[in-house]
NUROVEX-799319 format. One record per residue: residue in one letter; chain; x, y, z of N, C-alpha, C in turn. Coordinates in steps of 0.001 Angstrom, whole numbers, plus 500000, padded with zeros to 6 digits. Layout:
// residues N
<code: a	unit: A	n.x: X	n.y: Y	n.z: Z	ca.x: X	ca.y: Y	ca.z: Z	c.x: X	c.y: Y	c.z: Z>
...
***
This chain:
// residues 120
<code: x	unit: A	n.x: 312890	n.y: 599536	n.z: 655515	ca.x: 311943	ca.y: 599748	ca.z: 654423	c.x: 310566	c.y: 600036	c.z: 655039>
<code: x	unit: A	n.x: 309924	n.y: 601163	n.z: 654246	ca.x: 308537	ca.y: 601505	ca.z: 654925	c.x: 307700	c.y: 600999	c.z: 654571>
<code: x	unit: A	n.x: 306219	n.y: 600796	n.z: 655011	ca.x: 305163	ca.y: 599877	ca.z: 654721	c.x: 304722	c.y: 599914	c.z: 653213>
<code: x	unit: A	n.x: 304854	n.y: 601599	n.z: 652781	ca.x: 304990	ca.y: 601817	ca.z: 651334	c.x: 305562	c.y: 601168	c.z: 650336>
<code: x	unit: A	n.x: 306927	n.y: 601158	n.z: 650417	ca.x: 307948	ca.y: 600463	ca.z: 649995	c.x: 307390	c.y: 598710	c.z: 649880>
<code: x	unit: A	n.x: 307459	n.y: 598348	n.z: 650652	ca.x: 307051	ca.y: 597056	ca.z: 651063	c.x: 305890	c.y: 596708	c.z: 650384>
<code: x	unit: A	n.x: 304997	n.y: 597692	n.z: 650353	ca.x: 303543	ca.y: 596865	ca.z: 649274	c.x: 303839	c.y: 596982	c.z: 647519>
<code: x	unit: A	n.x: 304723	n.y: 598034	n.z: 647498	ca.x: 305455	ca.y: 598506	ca.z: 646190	c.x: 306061	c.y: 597376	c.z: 645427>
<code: x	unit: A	n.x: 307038	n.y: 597048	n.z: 646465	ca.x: 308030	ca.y: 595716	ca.z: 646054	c.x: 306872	c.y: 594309	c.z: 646134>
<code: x	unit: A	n.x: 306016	n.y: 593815	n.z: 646944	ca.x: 304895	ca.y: 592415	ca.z: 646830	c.x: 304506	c.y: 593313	c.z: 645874>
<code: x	unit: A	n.x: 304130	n.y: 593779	n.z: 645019	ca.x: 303100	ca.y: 594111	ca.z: 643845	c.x: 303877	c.y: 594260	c.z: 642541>
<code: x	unit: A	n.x: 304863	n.y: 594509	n.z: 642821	ca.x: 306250	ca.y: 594160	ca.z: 641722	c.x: 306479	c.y: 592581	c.z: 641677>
<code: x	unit: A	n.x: 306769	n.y: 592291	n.z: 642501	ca.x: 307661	ca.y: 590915	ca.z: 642613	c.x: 306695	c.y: 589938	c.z: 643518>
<code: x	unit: A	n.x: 305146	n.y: 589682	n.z: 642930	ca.x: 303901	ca.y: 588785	ca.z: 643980	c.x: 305207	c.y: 587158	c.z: 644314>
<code: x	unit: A	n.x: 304421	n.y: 586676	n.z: 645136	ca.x: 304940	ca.y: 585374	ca.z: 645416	c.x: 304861	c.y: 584121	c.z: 644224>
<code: x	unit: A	n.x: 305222	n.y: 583397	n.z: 644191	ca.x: 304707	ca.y: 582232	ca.z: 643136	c.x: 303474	c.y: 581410	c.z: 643591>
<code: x	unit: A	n.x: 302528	n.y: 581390	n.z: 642393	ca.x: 301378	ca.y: 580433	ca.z: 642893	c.x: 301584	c.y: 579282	c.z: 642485>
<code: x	unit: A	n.x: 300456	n.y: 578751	n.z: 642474	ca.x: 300649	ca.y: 577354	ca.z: 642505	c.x: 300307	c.y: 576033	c.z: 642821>
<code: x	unit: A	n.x: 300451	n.y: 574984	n.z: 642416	ca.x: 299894	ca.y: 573636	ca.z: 642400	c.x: 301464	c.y: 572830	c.z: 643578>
<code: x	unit: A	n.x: 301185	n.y: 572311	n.z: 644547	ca.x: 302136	ca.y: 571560	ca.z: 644967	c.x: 302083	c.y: 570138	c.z: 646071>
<code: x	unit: A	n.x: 302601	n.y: 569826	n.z: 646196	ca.x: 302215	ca.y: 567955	ca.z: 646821	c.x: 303244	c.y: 568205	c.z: 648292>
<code: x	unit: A	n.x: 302712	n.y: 567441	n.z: 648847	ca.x: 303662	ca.y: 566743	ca.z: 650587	c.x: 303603	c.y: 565584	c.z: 650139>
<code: x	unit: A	n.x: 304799	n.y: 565097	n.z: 650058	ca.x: 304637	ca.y: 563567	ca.z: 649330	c.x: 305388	c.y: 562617	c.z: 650604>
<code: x	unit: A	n.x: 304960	n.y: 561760	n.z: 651234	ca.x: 305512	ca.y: 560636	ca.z: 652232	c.x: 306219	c.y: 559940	c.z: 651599>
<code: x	unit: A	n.x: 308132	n.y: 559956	n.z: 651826	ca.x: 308528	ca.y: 558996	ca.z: 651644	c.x: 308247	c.y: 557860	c.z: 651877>
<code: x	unit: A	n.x: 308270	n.y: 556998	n.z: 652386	ca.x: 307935	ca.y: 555652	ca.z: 653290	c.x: 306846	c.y: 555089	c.z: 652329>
<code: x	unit: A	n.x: 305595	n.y: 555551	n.z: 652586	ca.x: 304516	ca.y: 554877	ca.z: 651579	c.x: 304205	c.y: 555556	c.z: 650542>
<code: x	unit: A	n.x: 304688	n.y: 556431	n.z: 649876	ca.x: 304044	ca.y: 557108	ca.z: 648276	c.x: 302731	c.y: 557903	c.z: 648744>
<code: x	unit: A	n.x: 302355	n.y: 558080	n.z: 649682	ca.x: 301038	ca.y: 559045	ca.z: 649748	c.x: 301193	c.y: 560331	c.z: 649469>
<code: x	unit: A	n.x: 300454	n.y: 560732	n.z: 648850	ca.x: 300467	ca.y: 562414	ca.z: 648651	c.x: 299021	c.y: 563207	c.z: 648987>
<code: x	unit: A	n.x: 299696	n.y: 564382	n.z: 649324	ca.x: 298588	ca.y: 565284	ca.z: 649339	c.x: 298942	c.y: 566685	c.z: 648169>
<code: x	unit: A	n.x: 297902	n.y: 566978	n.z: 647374	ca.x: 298093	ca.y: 567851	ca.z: 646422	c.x: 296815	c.y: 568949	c.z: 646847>
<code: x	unit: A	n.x: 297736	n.y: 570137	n.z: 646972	ca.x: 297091	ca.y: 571672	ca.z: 646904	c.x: 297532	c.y: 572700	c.z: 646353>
<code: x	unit: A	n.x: 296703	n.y: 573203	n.z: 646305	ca.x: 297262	ca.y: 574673	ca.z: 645289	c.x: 297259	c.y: 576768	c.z: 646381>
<code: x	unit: A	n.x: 297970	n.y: 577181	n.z: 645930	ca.x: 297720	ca.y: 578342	ca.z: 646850	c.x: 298510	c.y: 579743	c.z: 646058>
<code: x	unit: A	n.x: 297593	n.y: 580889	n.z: 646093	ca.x: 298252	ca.y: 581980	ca.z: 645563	c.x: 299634	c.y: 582641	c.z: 646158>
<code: x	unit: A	n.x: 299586	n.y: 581851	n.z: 646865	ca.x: 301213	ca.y: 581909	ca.z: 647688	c.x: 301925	c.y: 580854	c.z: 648286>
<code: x	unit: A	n.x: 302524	n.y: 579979	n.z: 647278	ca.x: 303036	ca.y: 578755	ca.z: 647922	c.x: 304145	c.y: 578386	c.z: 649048>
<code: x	unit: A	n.x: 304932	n.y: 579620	n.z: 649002	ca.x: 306051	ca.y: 579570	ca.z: 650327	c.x: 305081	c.y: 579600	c.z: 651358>
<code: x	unit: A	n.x: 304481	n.y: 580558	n.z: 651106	ca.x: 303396	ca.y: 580697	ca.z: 652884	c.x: 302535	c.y: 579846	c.z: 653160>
<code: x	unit: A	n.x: 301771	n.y: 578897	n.z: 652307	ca.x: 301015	ca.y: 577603	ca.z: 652174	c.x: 302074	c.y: 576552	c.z: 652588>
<code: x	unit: A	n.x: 303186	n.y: 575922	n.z: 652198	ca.x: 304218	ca.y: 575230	ca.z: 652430	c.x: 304904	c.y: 575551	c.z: 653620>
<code: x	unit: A	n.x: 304681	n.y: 576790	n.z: 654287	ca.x: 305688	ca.y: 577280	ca.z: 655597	c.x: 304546	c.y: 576808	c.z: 656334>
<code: x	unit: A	n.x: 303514	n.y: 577340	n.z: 656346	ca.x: 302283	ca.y: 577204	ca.z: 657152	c.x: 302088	c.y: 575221	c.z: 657436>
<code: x	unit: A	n.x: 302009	n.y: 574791	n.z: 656227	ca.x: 301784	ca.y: 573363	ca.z: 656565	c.x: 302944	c.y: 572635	c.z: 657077>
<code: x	unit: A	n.x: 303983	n.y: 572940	n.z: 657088	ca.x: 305398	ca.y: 572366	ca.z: 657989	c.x: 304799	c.y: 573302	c.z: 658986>
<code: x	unit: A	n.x: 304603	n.y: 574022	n.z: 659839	ca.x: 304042	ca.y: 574783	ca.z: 661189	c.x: 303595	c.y: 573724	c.z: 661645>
<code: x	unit: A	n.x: 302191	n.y: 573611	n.z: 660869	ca.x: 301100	ca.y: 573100	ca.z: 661883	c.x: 301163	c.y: 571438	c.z: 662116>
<code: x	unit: A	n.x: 302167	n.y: 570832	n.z: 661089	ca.x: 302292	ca.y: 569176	ca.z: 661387	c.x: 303539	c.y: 569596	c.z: 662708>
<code: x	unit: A	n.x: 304401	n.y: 570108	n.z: 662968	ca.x: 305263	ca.y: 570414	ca.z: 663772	c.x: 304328	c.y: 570510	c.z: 664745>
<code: x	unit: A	n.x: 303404	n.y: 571195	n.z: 665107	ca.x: 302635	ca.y: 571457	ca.z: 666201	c.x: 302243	c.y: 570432	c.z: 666804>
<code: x	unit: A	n.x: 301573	n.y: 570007	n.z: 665534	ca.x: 300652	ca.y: 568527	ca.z: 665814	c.x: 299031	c.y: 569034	c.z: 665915>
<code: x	unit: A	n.x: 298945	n.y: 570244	n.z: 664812	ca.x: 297597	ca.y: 570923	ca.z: 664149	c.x: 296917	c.y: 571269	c.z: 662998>
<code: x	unit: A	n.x: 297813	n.y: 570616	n.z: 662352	ca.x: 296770	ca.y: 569973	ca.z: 660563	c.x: 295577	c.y: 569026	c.z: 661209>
<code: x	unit: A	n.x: 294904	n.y: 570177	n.z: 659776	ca.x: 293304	ca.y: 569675	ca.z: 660126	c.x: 293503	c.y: 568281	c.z: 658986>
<code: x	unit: A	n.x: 294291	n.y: 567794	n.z: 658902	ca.x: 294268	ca.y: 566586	ca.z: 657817	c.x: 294605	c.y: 565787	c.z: 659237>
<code: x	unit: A	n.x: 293834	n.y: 564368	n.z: 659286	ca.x: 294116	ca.y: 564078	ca.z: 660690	c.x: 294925	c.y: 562722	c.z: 660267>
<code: x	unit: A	n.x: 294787	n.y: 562127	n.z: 659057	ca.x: 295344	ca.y: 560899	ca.z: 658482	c.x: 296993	c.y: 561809	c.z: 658372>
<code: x	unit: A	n.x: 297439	n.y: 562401	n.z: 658011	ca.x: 298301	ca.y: 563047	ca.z: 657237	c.x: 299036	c.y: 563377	c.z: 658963>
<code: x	unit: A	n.x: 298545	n.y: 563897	n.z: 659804	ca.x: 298920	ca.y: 564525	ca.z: 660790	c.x: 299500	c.y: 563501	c.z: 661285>
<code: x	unit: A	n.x: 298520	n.y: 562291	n.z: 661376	ca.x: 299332	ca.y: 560930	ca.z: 662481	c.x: 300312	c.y: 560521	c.z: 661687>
<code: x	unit: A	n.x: 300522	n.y: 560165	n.z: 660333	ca.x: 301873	ca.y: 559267	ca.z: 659393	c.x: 302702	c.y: 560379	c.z: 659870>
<code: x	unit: A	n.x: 302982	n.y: 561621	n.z: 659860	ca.x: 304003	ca.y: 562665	ca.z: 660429	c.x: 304478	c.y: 562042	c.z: 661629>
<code: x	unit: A	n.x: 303729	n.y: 562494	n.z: 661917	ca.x: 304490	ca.y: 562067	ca.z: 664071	c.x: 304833	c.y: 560529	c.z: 663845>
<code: x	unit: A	n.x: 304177	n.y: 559261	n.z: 663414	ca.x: 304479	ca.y: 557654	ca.z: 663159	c.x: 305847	c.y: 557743	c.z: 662346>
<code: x	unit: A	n.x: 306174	n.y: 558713	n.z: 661145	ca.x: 307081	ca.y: 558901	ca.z: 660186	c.x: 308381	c.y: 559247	c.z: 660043>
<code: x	unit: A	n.x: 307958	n.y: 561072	n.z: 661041	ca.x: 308844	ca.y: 561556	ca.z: 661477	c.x: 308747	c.y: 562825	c.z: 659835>
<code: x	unit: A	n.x: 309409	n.y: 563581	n.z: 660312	ca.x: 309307	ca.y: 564757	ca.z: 659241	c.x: 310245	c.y: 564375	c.z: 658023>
<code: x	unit: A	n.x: 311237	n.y: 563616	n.z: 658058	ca.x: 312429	ca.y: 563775	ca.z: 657167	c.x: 311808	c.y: 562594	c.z: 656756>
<code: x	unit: A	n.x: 310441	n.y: 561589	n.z: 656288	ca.x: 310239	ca.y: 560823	ca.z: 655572	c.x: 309225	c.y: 561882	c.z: 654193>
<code: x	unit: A	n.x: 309238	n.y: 563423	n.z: 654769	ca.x: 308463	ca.y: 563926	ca.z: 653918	c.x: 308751	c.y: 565174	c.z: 653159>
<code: x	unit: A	n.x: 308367	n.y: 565028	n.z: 651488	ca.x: 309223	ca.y: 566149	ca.z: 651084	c.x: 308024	c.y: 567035	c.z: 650640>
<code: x	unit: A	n.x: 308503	n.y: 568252	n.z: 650733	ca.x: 307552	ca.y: 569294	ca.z: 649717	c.x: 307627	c.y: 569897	c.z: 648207>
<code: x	unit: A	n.x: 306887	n.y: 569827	n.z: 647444	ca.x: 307798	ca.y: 570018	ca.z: 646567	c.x: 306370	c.y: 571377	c.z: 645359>
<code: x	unit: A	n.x: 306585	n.y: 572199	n.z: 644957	ca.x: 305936	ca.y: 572658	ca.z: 644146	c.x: 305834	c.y: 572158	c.z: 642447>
<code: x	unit: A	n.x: 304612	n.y: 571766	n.z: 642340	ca.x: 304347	ca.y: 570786	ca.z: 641148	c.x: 304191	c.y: 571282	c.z: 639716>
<code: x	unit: A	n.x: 303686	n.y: 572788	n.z: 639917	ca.x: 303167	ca.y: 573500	ca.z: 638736	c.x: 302893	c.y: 575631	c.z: 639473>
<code: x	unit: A	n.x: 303507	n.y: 575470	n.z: 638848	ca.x: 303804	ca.y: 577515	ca.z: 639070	c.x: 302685	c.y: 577968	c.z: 638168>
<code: x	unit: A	n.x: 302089	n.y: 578864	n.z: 638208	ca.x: 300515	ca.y: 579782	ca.z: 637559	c.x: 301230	c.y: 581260	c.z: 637557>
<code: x	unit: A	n.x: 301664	n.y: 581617	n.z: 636326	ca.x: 302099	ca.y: 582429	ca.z: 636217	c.x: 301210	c.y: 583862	c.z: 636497>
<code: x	unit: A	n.x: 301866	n.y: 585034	n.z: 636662	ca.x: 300314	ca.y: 586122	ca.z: 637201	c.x: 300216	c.y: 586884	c.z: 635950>
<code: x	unit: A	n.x: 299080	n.y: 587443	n.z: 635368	ca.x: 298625	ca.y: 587807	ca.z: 634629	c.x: 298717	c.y: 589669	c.z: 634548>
<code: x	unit: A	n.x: 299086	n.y: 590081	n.z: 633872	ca.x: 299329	ca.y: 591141	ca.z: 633305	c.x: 297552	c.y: 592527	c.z: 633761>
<code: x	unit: A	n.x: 297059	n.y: 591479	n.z: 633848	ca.x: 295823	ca.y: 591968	ca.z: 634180	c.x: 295011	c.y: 592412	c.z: 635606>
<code: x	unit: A	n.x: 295084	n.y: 593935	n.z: 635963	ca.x: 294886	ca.y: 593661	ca.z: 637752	c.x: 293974	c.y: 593415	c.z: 637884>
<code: x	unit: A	n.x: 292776	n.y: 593204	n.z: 636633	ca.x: 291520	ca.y: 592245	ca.z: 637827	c.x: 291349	c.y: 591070	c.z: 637399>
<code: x	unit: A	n.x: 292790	n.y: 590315	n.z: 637298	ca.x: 292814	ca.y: 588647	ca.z: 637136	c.x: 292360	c.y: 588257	c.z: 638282>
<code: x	unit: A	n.x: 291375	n.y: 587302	n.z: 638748	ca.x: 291872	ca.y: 586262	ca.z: 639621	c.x: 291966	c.y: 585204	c.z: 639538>
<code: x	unit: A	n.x: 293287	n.y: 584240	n.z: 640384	ca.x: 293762	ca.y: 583281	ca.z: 639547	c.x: 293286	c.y: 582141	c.z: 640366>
<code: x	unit: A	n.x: 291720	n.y: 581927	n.z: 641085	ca.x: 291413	ca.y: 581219	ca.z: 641614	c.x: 291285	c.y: 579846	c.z: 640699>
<code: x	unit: A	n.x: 290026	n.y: 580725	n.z: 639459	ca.x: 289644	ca.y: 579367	ca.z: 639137	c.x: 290984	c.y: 579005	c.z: 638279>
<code: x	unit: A	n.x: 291610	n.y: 579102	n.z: 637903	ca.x: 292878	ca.y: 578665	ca.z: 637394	c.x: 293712	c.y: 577916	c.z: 638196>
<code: x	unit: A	n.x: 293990	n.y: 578546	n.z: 639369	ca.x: 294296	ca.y: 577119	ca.z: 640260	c.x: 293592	c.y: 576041	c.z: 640509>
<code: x	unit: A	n.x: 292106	n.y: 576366	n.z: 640633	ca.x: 291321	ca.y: 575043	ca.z: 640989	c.x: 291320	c.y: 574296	c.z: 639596>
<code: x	unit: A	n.x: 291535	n.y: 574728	n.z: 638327	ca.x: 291891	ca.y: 573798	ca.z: 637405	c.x: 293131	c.y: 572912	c.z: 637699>
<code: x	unit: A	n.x: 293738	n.y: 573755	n.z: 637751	ca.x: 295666	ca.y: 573225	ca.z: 637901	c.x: 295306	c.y: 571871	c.z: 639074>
<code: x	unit: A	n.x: 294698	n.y: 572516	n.z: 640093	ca.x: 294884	ca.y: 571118	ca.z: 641128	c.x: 293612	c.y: 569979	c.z: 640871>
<code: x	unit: A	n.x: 292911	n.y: 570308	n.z: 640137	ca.x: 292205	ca.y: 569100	ca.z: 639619	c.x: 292946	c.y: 568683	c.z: 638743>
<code: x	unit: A	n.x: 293991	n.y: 569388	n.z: 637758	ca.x: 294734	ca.y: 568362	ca.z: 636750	c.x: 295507	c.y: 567451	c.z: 637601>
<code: x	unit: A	n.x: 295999	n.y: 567574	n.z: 638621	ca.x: 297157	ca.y: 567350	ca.z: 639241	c.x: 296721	c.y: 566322	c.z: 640171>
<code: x	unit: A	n.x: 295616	n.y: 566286	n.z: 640711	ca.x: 294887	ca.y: 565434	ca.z: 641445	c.x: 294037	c.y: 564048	c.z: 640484>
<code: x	unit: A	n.x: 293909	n.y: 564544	n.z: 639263	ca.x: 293880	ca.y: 563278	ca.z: 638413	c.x: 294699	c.y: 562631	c.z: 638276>
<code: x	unit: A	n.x: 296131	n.y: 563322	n.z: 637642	ca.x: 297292	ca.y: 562343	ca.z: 637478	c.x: 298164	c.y: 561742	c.z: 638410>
<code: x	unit: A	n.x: 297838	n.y: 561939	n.z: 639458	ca.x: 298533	ca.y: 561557	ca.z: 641224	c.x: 297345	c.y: 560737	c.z: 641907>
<code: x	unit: A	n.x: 296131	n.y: 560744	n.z: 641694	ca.x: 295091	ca.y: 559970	ca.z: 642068	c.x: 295542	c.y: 559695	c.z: 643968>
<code: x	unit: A	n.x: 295644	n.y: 561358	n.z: 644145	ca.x: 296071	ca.y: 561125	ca.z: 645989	c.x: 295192	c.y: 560647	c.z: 646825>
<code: x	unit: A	n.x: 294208	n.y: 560077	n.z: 647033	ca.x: 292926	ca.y: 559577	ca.z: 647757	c.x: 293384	c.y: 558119	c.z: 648216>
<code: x	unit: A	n.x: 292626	n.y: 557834	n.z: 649091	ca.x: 292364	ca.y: 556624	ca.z: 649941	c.x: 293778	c.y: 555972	c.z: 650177>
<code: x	unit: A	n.x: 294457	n.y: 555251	n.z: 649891	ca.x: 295578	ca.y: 554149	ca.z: 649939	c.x: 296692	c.y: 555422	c.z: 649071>
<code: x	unit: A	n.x: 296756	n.y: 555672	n.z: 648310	ca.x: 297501	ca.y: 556229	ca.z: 647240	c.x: 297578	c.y: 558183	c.z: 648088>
<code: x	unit: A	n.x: 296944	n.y: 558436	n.z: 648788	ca.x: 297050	ca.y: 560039	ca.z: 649417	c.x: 296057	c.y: 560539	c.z: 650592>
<code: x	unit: A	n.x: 296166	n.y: 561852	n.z: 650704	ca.x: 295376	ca.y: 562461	ca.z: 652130	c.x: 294071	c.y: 563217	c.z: 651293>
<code: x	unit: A	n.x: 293717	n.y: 563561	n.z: 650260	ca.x: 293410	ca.y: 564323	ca.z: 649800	c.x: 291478	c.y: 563685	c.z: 649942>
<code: x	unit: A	n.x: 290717	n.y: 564040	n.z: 649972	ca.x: 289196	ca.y: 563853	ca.z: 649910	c.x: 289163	c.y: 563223	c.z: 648053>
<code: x	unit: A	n.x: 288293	n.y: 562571	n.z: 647979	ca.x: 288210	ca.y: 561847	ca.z: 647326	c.x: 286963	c.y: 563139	c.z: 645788>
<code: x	unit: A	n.x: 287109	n.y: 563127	n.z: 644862	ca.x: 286768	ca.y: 564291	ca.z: 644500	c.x: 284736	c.y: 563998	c.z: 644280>
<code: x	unit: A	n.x: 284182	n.y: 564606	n.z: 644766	ca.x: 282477	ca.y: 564551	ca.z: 644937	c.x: 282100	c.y: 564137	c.z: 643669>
<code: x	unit: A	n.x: 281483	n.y: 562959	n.z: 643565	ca.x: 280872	ca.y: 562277	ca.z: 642075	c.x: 279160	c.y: 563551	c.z: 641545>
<code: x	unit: A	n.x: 280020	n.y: 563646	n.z: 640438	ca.x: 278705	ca.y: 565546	ca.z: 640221	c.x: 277793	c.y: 564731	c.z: 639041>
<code: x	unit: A	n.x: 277669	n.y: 563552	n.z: 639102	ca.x: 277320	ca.y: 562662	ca.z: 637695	c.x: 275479	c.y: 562316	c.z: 638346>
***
């Protein structure tokens, strides 16, 4: 298939976006993110804990202490794409993962995630 072909078919058939968690068996911690391409966000973050190069450095050490098979991935919420080519579905994800980060409350004891900036 030619490079043609190939941008033809990603613009037909985009990836799934999305809201999704690394959740630690062992202790319930989660980390929740969102990405306009969640296979490649999810491939990428199994890479770099394999490496031992997530910039999450709490998250990085329970891996290697854990071991990989205490941790699952899982996609939480799909953002469907919009009919529209000059959607972008940023701020729509950054909604989605603030919903998602309320009801999982992943911070401190409970996840990896930064604790969300008090704007009050």
């Amino acid at each position: 298939m030619d490079k043609k072909a190939k941008t033809k078919q990603y613009k037909e058939n985009p990836p799934p976006m999305g809201v999704f968690r690394i959740k630690n068996k062992e202790n319930g911690k989660s980390l929740v993110g969102s990405s306009v391409n969640l296979p490649a966000i999810l491939n990428r973050t199994k890479a770099e804990l394999k490496m031992g190069s997530h910039r999450n450095s709490i998250l990085q050490k329970e891996w290697r202490e854990f071991g990989s098979e205490m941790f699952e991935f899982e996609e939480l919420e799909i953002l469907e794409p919009s009919d529209d080519p000059a959607y972008n579905p940023a701020e729509d994800l950054h909604v989605l993962e603030a919903l998602w980060t309320e009801k999982l409350s992943p911070f401190g004891d409970n996840g990896y995630n930064n604790p969300p900036k008090d704007t009050g």
